[in-house]
LUMKETOR-273134 format. One record per residue: residue number from 1; residue in one letter; chain; x, y, z of N, C-alpha, C, O in turn. Coordinates in steps of 0.05 Angstrom, whole numbers, plus 32768, in hexadecimal, padded with zeros to 4 digits. Layout:
<recs>
   pos   code   unit     nx     ny     nz    cax    cay    caz     cx     cy     cz     ox     oy     oz
   NUM      a      A      X      Y      Z      X      Y      Z      X      Y      Z      X      Y      Z
...
</recs>
This chain:
<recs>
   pos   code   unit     nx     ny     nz    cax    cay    caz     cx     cy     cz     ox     oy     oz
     1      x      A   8099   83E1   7FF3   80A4   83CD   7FE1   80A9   83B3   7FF2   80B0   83B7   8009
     2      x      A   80A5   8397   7FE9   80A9   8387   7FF3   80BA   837B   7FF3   80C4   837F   7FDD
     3      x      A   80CB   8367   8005   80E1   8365   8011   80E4   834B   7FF1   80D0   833E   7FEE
     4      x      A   80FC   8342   7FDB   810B   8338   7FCC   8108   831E   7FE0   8105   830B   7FD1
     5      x      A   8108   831A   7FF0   810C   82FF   7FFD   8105   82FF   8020   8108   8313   802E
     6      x      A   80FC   82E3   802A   80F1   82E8   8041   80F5   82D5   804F   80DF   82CA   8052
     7      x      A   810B   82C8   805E   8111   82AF   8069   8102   82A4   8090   8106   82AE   80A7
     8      x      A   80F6   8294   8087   80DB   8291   80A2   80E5   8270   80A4   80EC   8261   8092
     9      x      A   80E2   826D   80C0   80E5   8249   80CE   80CF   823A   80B8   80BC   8249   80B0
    10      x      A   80D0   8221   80B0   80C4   8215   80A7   80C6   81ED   80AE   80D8   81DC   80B3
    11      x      A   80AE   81F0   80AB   80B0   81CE   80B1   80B2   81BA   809C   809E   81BA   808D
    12      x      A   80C6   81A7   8095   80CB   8196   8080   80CD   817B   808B   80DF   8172   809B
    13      x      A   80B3   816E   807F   80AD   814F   8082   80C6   8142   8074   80D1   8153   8065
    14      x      A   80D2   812D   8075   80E2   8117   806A   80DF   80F7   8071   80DC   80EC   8086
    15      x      A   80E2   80EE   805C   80E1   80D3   8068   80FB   80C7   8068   810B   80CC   8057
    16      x      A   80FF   80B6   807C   8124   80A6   807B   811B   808C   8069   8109   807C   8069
    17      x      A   8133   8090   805B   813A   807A   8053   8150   806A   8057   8166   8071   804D
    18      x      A   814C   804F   8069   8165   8045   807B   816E   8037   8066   815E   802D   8056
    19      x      A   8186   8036   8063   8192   8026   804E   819E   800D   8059   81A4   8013   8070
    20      x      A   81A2   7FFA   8056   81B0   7FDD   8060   81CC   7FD5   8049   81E0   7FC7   804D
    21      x      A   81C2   7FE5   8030   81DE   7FE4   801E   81DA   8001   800B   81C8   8011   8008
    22      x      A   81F6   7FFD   8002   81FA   8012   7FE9   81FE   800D   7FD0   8209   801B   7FBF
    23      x      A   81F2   7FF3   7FCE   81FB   7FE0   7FB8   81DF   7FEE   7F9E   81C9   7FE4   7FA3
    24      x      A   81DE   7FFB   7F8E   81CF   800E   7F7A   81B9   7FFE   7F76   81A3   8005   7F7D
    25      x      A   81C0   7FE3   7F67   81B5   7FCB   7F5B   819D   7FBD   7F72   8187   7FB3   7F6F
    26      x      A   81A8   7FC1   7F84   819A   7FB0   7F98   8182   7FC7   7FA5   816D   7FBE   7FAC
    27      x      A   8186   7FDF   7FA8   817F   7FF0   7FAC   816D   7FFF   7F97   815C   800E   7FA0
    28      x      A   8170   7FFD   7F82   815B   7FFF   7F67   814C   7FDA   7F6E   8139   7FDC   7F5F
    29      x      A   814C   7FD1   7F72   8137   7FB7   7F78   8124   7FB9   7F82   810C   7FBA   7F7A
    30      x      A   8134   7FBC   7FA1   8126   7FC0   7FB5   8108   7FDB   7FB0   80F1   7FD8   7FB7
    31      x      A   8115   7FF1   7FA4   8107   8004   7F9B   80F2   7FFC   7F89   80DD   7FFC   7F95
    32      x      A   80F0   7FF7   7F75   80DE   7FE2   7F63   80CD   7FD2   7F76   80B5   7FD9   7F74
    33      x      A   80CF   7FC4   7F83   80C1   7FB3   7F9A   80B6   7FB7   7FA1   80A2   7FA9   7FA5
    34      x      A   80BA   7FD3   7FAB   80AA   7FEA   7FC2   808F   7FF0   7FAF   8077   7FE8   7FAB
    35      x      A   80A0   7FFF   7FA7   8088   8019   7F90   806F   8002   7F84   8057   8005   7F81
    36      x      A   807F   7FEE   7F80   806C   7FE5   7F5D   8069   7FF0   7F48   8058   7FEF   7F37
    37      x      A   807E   7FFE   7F4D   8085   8006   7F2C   806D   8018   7F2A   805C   8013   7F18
    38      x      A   8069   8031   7F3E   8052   8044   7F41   806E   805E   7F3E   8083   805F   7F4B
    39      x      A   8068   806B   7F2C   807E   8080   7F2C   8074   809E   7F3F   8081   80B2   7F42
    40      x      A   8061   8099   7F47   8059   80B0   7F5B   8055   80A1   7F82   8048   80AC   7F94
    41      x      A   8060   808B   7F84   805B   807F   7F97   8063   8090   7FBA   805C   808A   7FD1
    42      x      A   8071   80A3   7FAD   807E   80B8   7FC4   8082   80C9   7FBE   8095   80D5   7FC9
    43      x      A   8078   80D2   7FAF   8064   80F5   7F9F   8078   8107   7FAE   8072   8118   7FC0
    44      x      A   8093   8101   7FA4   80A7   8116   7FA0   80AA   811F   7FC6   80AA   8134   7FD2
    45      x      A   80AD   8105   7FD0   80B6   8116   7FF4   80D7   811E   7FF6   80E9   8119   7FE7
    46      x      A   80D6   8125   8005   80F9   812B   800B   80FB   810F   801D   80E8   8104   8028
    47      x      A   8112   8108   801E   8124   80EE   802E   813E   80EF   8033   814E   80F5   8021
    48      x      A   8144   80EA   8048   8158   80E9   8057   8165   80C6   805B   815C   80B2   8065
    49      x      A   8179   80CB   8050   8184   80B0   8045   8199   80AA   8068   81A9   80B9   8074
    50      x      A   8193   8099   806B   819F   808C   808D   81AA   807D   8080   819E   806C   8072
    51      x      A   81CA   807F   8081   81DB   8069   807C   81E3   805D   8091   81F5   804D   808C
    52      x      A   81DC   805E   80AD   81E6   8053   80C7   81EE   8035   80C7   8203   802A   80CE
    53      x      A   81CE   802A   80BC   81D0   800C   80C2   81DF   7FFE   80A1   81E0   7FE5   809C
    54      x      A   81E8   8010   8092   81F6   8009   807A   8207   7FE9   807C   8211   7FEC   8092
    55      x      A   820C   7FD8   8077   821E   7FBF   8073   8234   7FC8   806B   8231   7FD4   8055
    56      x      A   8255   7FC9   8075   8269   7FBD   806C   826D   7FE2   8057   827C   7FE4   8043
    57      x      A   825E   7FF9   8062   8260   8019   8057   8276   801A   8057   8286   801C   806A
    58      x      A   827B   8018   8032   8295   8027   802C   82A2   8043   8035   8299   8051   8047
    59      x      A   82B2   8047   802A   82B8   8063   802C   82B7   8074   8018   82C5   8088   8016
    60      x      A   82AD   8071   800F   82A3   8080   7FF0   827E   8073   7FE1   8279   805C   7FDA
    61      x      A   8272   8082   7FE0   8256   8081   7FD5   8254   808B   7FBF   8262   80A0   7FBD
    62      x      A   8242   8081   7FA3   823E   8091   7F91   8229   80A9   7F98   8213   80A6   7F8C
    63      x      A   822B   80BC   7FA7   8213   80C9   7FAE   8209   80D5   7F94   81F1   80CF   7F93
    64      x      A   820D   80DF   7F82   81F8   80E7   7F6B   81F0   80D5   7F64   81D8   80D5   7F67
    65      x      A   81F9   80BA   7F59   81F0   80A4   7F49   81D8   8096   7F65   81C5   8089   7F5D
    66      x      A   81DA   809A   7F84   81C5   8099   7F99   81B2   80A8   7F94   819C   809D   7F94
    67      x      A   81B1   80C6   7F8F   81A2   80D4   7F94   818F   80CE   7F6E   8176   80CF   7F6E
    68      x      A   8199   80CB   7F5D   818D   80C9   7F50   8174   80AF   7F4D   815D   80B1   7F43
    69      x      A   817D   8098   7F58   8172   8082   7F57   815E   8088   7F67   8149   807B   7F61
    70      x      A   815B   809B   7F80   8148   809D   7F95   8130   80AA   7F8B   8118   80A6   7F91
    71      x      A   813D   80C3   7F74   812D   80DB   7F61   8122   80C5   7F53   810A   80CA   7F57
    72      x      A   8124   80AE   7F44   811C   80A2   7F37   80FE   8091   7F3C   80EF   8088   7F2B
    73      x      A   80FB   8091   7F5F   80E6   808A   7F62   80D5   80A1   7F72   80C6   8099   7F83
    74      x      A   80D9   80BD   7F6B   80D0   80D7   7F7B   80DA   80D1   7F97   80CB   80C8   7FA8
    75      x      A   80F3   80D6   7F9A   80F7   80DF   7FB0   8117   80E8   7FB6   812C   80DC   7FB5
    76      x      A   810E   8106   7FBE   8120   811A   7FBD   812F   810F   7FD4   8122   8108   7FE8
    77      x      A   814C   810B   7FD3   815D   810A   7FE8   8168   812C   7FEC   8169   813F   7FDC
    78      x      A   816C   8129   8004   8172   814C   8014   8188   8149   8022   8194   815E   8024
    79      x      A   8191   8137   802B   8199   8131   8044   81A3   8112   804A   8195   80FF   8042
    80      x      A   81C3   810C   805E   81CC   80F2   8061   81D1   80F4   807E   81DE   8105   8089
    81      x      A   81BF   80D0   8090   81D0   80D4   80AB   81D6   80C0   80A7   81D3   80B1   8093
    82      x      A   81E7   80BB   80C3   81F7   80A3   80CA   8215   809F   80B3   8223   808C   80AB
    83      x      A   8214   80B3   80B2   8236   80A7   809C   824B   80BB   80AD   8248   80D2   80B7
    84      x      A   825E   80A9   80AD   827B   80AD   80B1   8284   80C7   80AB   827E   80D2   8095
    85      x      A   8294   80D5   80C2   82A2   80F3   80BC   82B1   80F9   80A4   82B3   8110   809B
    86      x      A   82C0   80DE   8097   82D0   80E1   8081   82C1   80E6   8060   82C9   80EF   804A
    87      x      A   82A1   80DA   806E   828D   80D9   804F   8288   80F3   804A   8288   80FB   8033
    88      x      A   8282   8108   8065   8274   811E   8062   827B   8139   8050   826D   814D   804D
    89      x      A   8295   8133   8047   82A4   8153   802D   828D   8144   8012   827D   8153   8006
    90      x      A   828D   8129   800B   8278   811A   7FFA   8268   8120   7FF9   825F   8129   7FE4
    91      x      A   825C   8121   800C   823F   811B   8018   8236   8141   8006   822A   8146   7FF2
    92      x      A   8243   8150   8019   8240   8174   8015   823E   8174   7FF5   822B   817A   7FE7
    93      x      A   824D   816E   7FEF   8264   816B   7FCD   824D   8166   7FBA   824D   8175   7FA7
    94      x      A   8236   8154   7FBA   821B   8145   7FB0   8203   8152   7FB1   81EF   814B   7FA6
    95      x      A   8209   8173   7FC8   81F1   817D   7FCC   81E4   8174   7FDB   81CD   817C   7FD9
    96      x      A   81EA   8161   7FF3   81D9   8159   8008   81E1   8169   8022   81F8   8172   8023
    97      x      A   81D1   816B   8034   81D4   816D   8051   81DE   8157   8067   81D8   813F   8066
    98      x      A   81E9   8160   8075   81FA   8147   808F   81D7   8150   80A5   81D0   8163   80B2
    99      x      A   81CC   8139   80A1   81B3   8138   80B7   81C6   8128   80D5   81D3   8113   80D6
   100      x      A   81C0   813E   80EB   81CF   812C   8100   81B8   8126   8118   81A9   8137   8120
   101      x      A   81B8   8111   8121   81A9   8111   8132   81AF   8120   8151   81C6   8124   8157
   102      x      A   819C   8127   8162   81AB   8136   8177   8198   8121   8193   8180   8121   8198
   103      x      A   81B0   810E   81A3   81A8   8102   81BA   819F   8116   81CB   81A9   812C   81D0
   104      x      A   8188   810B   81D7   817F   8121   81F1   818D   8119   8207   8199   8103   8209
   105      x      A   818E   812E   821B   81A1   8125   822E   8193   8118   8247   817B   811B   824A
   106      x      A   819D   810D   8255   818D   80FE   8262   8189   810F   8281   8197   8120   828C
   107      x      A   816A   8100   8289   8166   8118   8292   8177   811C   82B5   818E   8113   82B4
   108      x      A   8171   8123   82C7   817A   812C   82DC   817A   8119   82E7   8190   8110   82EC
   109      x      A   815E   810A   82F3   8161   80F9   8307   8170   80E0   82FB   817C   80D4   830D
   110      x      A   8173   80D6   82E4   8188   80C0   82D5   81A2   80C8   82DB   81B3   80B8   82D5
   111      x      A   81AB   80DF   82E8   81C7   80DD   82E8   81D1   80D8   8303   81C4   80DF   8317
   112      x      A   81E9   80CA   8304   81F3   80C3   831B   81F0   80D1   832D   81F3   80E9   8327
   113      x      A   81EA   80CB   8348   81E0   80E6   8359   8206   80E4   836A   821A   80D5   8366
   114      x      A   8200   80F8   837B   8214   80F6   8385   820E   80F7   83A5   81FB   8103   83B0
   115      x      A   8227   80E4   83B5   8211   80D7   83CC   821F   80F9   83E5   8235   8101   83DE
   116      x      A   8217   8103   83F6   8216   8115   8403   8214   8109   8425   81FE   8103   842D
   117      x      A   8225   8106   8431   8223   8104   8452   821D   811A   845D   822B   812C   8456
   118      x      A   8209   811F   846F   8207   8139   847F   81F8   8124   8499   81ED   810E   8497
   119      x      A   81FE   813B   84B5   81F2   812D   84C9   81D3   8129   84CE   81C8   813C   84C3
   120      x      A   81C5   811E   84D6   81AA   8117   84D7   819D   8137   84E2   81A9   8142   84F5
   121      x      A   8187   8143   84D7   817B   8159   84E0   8159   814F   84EE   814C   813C   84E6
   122      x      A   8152   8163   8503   813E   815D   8504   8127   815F   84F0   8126   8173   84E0
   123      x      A   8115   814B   84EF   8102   8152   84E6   80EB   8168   84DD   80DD   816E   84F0
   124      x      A   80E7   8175   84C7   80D4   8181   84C9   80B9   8185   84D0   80AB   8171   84CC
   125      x      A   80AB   819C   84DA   8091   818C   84D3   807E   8188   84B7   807C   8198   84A5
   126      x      A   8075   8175   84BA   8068   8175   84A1   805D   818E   8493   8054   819F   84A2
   127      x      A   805C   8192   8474   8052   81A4   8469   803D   8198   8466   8038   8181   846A
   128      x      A   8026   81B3   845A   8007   81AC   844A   800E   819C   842C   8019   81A9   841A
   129      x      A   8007   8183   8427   800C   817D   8411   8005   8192   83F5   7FF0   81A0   83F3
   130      x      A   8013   8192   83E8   8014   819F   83CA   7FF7   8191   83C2   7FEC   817E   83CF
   131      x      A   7FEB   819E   83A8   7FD9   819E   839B   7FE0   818C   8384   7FF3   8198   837B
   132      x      A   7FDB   8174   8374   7FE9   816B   8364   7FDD   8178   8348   7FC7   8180   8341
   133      x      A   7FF8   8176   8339   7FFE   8180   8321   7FF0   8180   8311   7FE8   8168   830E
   134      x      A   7FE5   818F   82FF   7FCB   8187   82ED   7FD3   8171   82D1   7FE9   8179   82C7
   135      x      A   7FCF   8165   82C9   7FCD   814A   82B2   7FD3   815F   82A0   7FC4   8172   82A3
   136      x      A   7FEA   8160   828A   7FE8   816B   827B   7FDD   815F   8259   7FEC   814C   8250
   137      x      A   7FC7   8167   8247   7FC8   814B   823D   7FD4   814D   821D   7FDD   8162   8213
   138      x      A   7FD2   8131   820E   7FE0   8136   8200   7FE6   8149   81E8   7FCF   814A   81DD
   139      x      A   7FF7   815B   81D8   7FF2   816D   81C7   7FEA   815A   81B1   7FF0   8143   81A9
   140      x      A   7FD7   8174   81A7   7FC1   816A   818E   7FBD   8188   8185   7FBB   819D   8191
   141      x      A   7FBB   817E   8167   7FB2   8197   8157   7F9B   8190   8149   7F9D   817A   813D
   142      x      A   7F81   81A0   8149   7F6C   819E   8143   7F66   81B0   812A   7F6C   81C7   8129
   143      x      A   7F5A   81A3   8115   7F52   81B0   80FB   7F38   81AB   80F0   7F31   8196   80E6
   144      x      A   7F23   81CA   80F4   7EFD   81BE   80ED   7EFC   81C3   80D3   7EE7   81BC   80C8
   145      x      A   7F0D   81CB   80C5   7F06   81D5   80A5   7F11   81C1   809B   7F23   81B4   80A5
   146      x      A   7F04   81BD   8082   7F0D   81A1   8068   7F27   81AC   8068   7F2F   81C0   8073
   147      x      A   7F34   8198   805A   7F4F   8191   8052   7F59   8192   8033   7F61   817E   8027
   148      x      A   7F57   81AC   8027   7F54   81AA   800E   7F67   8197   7FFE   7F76   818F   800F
   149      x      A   7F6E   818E   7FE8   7F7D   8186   7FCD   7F95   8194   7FD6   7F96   81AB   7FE0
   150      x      A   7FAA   8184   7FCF   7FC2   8197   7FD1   7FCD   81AA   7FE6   7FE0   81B9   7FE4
   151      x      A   7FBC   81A7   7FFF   7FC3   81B6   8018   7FCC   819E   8029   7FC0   8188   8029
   152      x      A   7FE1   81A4   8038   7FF4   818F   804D   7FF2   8197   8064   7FFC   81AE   8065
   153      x      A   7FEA   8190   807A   7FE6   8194   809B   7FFB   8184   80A5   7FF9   816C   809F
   154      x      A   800E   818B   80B3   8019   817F   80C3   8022   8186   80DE   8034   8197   80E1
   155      x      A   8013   8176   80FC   800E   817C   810D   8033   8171   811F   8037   8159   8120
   156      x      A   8041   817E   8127   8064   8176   812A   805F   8173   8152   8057   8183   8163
   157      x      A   8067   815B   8151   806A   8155   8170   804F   8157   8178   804A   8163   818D
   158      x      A   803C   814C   816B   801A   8150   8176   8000   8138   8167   7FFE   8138   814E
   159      x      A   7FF8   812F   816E   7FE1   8122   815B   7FD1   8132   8149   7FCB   8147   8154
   160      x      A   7FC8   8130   8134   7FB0   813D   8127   7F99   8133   8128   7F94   811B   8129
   161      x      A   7F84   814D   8127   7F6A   8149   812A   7F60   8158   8117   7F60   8170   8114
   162      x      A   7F53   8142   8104   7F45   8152   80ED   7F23   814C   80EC   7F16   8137   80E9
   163      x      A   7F18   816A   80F0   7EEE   8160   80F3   7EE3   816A   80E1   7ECD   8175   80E5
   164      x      A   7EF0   8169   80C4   7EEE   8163   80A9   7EFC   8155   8093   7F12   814B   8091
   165      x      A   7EE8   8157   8084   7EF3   8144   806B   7F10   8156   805E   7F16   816E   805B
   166      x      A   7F20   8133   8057   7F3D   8137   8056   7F3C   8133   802E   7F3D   811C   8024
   167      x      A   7F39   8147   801F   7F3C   8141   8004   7F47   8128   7FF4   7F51   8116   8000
   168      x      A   7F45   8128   7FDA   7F5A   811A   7FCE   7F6D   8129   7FC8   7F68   813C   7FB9
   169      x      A   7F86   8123   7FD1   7F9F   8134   7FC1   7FA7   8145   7FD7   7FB6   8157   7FD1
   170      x      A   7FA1   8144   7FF0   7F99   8150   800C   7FBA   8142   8017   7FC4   8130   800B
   171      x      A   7FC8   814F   8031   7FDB   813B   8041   7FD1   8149   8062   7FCB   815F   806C
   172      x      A   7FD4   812C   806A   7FD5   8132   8088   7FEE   8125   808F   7FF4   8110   8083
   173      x      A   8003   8132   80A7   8012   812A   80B1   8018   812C   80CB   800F   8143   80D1
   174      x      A   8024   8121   80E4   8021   811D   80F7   8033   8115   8104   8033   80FE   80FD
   175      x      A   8040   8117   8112   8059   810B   8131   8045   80F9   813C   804A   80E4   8131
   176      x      A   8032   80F5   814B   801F   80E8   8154   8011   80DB   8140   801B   80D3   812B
   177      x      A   7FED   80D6   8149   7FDC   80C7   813D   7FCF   80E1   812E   7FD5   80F9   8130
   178      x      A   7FC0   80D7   8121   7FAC   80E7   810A   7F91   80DB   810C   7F8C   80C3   8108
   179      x      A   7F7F   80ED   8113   7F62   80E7   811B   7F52   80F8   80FB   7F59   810D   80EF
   180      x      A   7F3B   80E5   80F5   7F2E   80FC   80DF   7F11   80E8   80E1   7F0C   80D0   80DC
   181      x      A   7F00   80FF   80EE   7EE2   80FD   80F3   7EE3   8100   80DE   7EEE   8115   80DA
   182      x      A   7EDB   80F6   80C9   7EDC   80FF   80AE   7EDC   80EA   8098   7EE8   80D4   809C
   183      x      A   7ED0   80EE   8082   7EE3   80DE   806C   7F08   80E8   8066   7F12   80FE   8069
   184      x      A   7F10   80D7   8061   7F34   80D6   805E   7F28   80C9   8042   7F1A   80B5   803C
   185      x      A   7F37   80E4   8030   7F3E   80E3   8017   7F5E   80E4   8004   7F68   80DF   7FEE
   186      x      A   7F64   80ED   8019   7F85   80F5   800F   7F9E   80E4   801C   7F9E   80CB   801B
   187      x      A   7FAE   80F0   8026   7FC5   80DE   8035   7FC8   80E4   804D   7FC1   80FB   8053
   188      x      A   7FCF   80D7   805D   7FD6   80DA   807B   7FE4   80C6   8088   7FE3   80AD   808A
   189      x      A   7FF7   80DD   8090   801C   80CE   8093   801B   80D7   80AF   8020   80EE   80B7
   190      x      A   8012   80B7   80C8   8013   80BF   80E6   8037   80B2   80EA   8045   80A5   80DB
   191      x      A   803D   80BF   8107   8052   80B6   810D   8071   80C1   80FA   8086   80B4   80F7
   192      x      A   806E   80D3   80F3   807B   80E9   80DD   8097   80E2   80E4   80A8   80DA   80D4
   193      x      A   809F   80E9   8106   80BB   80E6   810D   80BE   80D1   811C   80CB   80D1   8131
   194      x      A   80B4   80BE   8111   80B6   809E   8117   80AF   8092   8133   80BD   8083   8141
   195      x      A   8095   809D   813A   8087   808D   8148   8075   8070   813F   805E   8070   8137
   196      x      A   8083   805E   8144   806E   8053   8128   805A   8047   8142   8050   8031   813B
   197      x      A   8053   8051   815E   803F   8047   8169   8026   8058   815E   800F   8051   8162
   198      x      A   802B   8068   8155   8010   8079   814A   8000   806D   8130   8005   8058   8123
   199      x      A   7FEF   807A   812E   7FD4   8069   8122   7FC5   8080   8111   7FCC   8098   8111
   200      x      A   7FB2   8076   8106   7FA5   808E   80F2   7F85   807C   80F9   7F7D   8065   80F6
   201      x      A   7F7E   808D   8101   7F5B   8089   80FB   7F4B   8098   80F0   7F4E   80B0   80F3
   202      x      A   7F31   808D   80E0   7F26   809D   80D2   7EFE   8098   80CC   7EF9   8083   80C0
   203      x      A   7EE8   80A7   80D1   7ED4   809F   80C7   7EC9   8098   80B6   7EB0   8095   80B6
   204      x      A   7EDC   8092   809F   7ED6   808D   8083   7EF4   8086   8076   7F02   8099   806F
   205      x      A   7EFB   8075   8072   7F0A   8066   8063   7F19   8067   8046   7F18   8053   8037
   206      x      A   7F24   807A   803F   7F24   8081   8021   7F38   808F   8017   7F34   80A1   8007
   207      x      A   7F50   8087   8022   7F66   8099   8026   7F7D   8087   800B   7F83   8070   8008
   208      x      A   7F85   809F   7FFD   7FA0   8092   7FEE   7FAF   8086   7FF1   7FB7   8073   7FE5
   209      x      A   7FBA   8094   800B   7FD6   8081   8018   7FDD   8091   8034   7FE0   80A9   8038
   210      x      A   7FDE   8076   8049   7FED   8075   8065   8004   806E   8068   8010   805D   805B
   211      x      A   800D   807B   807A   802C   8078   8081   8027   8075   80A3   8012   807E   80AD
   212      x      A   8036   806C   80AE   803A   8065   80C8   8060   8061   80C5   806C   8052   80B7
   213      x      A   806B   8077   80D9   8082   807B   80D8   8091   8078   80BC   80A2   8068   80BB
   214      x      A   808C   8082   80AD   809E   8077   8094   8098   8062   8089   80A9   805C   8079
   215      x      A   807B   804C   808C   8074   803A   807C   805F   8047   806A   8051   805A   8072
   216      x      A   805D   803A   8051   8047   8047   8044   8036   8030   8039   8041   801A   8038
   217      x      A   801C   8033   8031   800A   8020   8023   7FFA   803A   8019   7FF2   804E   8025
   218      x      A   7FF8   802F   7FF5   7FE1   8038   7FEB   7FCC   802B   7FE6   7FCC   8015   7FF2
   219      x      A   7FB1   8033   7FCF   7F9C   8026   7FD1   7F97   802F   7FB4   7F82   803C   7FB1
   220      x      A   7FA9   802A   7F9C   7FA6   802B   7F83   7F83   8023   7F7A   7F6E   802E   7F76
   221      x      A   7F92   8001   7F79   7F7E   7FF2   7F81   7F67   7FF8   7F91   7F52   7FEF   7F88
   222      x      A   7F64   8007   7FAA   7F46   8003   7FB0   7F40   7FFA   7FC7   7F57   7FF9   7FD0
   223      x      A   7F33   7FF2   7FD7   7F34   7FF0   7FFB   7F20   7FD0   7FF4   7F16   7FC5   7FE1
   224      x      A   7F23   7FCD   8008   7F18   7FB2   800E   7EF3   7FBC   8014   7EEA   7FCE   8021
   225      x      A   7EE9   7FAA   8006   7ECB   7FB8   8010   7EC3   7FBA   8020   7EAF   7FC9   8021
   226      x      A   7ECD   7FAC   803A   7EC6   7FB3   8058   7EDC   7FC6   8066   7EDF   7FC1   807E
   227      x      A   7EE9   7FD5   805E   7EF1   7FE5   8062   7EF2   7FFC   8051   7EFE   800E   805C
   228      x      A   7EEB   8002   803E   7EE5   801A   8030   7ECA   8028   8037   7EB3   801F   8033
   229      x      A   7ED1   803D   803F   7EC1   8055   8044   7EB2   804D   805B   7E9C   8056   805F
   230      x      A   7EBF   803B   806E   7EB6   803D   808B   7ECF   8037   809D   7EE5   802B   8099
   231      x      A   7EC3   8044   80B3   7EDA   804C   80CD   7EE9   8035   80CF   7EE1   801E   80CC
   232      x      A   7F08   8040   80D6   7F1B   802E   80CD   7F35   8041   80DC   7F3B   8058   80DE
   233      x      A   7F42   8024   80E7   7F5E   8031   80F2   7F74   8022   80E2   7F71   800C   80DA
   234      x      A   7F8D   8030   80DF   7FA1   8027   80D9   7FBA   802E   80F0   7FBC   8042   80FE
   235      x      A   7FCA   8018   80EC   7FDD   8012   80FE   7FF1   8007   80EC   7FEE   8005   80D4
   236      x      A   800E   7FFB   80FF   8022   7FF7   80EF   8028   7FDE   8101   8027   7FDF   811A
   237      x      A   802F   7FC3   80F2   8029   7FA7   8100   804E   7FA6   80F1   804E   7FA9   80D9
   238      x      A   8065   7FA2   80FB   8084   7F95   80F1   8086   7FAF   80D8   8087   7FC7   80DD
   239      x      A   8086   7FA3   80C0   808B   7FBB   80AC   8074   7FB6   809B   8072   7FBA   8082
   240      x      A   8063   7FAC   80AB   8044   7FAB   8095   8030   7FC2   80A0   8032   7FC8   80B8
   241      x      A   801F   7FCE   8090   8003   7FE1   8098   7FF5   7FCE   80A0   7FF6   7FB9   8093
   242      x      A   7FEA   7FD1   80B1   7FCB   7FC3   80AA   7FAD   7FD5   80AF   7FAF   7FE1   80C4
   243      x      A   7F97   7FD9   80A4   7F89   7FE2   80A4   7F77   7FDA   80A8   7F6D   7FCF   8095
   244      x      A   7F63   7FDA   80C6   7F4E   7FC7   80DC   7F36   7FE0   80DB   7F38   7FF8   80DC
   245      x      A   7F24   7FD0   80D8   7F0D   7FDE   80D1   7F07   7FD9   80F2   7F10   7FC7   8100
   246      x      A   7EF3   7FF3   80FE   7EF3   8000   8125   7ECA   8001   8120   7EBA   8006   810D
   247      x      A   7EC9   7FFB   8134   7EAA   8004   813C   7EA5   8021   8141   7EB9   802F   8145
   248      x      A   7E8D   802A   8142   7E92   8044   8150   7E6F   8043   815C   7E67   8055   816A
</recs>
């Protein structure tokens, strides 16, 4: 008989959404602005609402009347950082999660050393020099089979490498860059946990929509004719995409 339930590690993409106010009105605008009034513009992602850089953060949020306005343009809120210890019984209270960030610690040689007097020793004699260390290079996940409709790859702390065609309705996602020898038919979101030096390249040009760290551009409309359906990189220039057609 098979086990009623089966709980396994899983990986969940999100995108942040940094807030600068909590003002509903201004915040339903801004949203409108974005989308263009495309009601699938973020095809239902989860988001993590960053109130850090908030203006003048009350002590009280409407979080349902938030979370609804965000549902309103597909996008599931899960989760709140950057708010105050007093917000967080709220925050729980709404059905959200307290996302915390965790500082790395810094490493060894950054910390103050501590200075040690001892008397002068003789010299040794020299050892045989060590062998140097082999280059380790960067992690990449590599994928030779198409990319069907409705199937999501996402390569965590690594670049992707895709040496087939990426469907329509297809997601690629990525911590790093996203490579696709290939036609790019679907979406591909480089720079996932906000690298936004990462880049997406592709042999064929034809993709729904890029993201670079949390920016997105679609192509409702249609690609520029010198850049549709030939090799083409995208990158992220301030808070604009831009999409530069590459030699090969």
């Amino acid at each position: 008989m098979s086990k009623p339930i089966e709980i396994k590690i899983s990986t969940v993409v999100a995108v942040s959404a940094i807030l600068h106010t909590s003002d509903l009105s201004v915040l339903d605008a801004a949203m409108k602005q974005m989308t263009g009034g495309m009601p699938d513009y973020f095809d239902h992602e989860f988001a993590i609402l960053d109130v850090s850089s908030c203006e003048g953060l009350p002590t009280a949020i409407e979080w349902p009347a938030l979370i609804s306005l965000f549902k309103s343009y597909s996008l599931n809120p899960v989760a709140v950082r950057g708010a105050p210890a007093e917000m967080e019984e709220a925050i729980l209270a709404s059905g959200l999660s307290i996302d915390t960030l965790v500082q790395p610690r810094r490493p060894a040689e950054e910390e103050a050393p501590v200075a040690v007097v001892r008397e002068p020793a003789p010299a040794p004699a020299p050892a045989p020099a060590a062998p140097a260390a082999p280059v380790t290079a960067p992690a990449a996940m590599i994928i030779d089979t198409p990319v069907r409709a409705g199937q999501r790859v996402y390569a965590r702390g690594a670049d992707l490498v895709v040496n087939a065609i990426v469907n329509p309705g297809a997601e690629l996602i990525a911590d790093g860059s996203i490579h696709v020898y290939a036609p790019l038919r679907g979406r591909a979101l480089a720079g996932a946990s906000g690298n936004s030096e990462a880049r997406i390249f592709t042999l064929s040009m034809e993709a729904e929509l890029v993201s670079i760290a949390g920016t997105y551009r679609t192509f409702e409309g249609g690609l520029p004719q010198d850049l549709a359906k030939k090799p083409a990189q995208v990158r992220l220039a301030g808070d604009r995409i831009d999409v530069l057609s590459i030699r090969v």
